[in-house]
Each structure stands twice: as C-alpha cells, then as structure tokens.
Phi, psi and omega in degrees: 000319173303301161332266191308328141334293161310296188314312198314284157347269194306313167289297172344291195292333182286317172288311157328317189286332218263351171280308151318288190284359178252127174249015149249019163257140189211145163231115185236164207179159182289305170237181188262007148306294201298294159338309182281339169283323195294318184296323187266018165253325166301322168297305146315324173289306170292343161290304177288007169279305171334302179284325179255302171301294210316282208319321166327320223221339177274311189298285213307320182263005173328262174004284202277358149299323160294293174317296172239053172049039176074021143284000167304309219307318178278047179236309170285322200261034170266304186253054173252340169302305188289324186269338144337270159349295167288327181297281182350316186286301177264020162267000153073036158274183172256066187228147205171090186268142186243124161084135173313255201323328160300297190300317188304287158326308208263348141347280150312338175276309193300297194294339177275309168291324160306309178320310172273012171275282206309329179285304186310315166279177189274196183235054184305174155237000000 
C-alpha cells in the first residue's frame, strides 16, 4: 500500500512539474484545493493507464523498440499522455494536453521527474 502511494506521490508531484513548465498542459480548477485533487486524481489515471495500457502497447511495438534502440519509449510514453488526457476529458476533470510534440516533451518531464521522486522517497511495501 505505501508503495502505490509513493508511486501515486510521484506521478502527482511530475505532472505539477511538467504543467508548470508547458503552457500546453494545463490543469484548471476553482481553488487550489480543488486543483490538488484534480492532480492527484489524474495522477491516478494515469498510473493506471501506465499498468494496464503501456506494458500492451511495448509488446505490441517490440520491433520497432529495436529498430531504434528504445526511443519509441518517448513515442509510448507521449501517447500514454494523450490517452491520459483524453480518459480525464471524458471522466470531466480538467487536465489537457494539446498536441504530440507537447505529450512528447511532457512525456519526458514525466519520466525524469518521477524517476528523482521515486529515488528521492523510500521505498515501502
């Protein structure tokens, strides 16, 4: 349970960055109460997009993991972003990502910032 926390945390704390630093990911909310549920419920989606669609979506795309020497990975994890996205518009939070190359970027941001999260916190079971 700490664990799916940590993980929870971290995915949370990444997308705040990557909204920050992208003005084509945006998250709006009334207050920033409001705001901070909306991250960690998005944040949630998106772990579960991660767990259930990704590993699906790498097998299916193995080859082309080969072909270029694991940079498809920023290709999956833009449109685990995008699909993200899209569950969220329609589950009627407010997270939005505009555009490939924005999911691409923020893909990247994710994965780096999650990466210094997950190192930075413990590690539980």
């Amino acid at each position: 349970m700490t664990n799916f926390l940590v993980k929870t945390l971290a995915n949370s704390a990444a997308l705040a960055v990557a909204i920050w630093l992208l003005e084509k990911i945006t998250l709006t909310g009334d207050s920033t109460g409001k705001k901070a549920l909306t991250l960690v419920l998005v944040a949630l989606v998106f772990g579960l997009v991660n767990i259930v669609v990704k590993p699906v979506v790498k097998l299916l795309s193995f080859p082309l993991f080969i072909l270029t020497l694991g940079l498809f990975t920023l290709v999956v994890n833009a449109l685990m972003l995008l699909l993200t996205s899209w569950i969220c518009d329609k589950l009627d939070l407010s997270f939005h990502v505009e555009g490939f190359w924005t999911a691409v970027v923020g893909g990247l941001i994710i994965s780096v910032v999650s990466w210094a999260v997950n190192v930075a916190l413990p590690d539980g079971d």
